[in-house]
C-alpha positions in Angstrom: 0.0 0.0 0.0 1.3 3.5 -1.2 1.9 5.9 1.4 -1.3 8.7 1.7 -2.3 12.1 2.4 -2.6 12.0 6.6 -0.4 9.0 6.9 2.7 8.9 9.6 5.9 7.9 7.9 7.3 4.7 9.3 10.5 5.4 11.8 13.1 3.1 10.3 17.6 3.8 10.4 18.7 4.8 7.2 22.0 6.7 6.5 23.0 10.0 5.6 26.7 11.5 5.0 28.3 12.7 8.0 31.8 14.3 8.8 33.1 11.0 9.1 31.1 9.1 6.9 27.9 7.4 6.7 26.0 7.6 10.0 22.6 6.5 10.9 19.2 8.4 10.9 16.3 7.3 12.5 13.3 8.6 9.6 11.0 9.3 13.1 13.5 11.6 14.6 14.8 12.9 11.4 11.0 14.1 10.8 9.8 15.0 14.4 8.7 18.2 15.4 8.9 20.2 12.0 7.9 20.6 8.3 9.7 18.9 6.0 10.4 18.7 2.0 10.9 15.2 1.0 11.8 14.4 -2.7 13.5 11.1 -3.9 14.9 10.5 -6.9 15.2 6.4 -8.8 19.1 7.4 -8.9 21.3 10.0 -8.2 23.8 10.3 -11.1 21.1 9.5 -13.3 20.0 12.3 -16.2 16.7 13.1 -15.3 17.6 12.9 -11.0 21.0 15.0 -12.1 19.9 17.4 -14.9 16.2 18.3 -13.9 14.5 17.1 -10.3 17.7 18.4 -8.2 18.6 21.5 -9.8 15.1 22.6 -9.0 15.9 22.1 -5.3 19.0 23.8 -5.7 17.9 26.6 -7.1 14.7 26.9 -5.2 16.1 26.1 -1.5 15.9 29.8 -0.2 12.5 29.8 -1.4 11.7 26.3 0.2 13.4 27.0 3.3 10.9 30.4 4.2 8.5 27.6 4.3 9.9 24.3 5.8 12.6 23.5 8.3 14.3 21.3 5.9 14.7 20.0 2.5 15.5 16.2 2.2 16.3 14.4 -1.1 16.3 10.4 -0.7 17.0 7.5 -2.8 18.2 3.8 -3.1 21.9 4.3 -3.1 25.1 4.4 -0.3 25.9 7.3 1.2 29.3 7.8 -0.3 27.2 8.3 -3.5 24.6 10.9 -2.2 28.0 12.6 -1.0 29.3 12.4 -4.3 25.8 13.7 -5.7 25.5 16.5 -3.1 28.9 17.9 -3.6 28.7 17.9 -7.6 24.7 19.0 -7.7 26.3 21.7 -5.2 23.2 20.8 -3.0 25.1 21.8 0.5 21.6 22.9 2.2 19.7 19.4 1.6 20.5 16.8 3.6 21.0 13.7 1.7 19.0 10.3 3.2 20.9 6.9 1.8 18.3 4.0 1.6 20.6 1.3 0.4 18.8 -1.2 1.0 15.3 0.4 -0.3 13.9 -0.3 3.1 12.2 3.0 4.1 11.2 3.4 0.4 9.1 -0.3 0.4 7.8 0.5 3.9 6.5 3.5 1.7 4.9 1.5 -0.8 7.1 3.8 -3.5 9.4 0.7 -4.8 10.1 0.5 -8.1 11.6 -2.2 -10.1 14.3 -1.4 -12.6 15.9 -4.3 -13.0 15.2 -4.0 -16.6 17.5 -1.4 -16.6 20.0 -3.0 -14.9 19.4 -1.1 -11.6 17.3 -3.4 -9.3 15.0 -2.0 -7.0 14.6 1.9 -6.7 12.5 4.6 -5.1 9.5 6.1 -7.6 10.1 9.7 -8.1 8.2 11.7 -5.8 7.8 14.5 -3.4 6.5 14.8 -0.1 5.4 17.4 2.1 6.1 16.1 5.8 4.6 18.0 9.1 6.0 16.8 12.1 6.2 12.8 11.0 2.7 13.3 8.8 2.4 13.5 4.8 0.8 16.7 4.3 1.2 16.3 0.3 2.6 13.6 -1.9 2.7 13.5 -5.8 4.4 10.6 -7.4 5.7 10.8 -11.2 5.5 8.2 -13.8 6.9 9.9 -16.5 8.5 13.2 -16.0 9.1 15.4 -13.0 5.8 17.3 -12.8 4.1 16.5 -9.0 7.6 15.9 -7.5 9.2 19.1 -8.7 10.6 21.8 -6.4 7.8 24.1 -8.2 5.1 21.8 -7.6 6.1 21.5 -4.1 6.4 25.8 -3.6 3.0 25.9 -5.2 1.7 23.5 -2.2 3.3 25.4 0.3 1.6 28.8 -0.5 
């Protein structure tokens, strides 16, 4: 079952890049107490994750961060890559959540399977608006980066 409007996001360790490497984050801690803007991305490194859904982010954190406490970007790879992706997408103000193991994204119900691509399992693109633990918004693409864009997300904000 997909994740909804009004549901609380499941508190599972994932990892994000710390001064001395990967550490672990608890998703119910991470998200506690304050608004967040999730997005996740099937790859980082990949064309449409490197060349149109992060830029957005980039460009638009100042205007985000009037409006949340935080800016997340998530998706199924290491941490040592979403370091690598952070510093070259120069992406410094979003913290980076590595679900390796694509854990936090099937307890979301936003798996998808690209093993056809030669990628295995990876998180749907989508975007999340998350108030203290609670999805406030959620739009998932199929094709394209429409509901999961930084724009999109702004425009739910306002």
């Amino acid at each position: 079952m997909t994740i909804a409007v009004g549901d609380t996001l499941p508190a599972l360790t994932i990892k994000t890049n710390g001064a001395k490497g990967p550490e672990d984050l608890n998703t119910g801690d991470f998200f506690k107490g304050r608004k967040v803007a999730l997005f996740a991305v099937p790859g980082a490194f990949t064309p449409g994750c490197s060349n149109t859904h992060m830029p957005g982010f980039v460009v638009n954190a100042d205007a985000l961060l009037e409006k949340v406490d935080a800016i997340a970007c998530m998706a199924v790879n290491d941490a040592f890559v979403m370091d690598a992706w952070q510093k070259n997408q120069n992406a410094e103000r979003i913290t980076m959540l590595a679900d390796g193991n694509a854990e936090f994204t099937r307890a979301l119900g936003l798996e998808l399977d690209a093993s056809g691509f030669g990628m295995g399992p990876r998180s749907k693109r989508f975007a999340m608006i998350v108030s203290d633990g609670v999805v406030d918004y959620i739009g998932i693409d199929d094709k394209g980066v429409d509901k999961s864009s930084a724009e999109t997300v702004l425009a739910q904000l306002s």
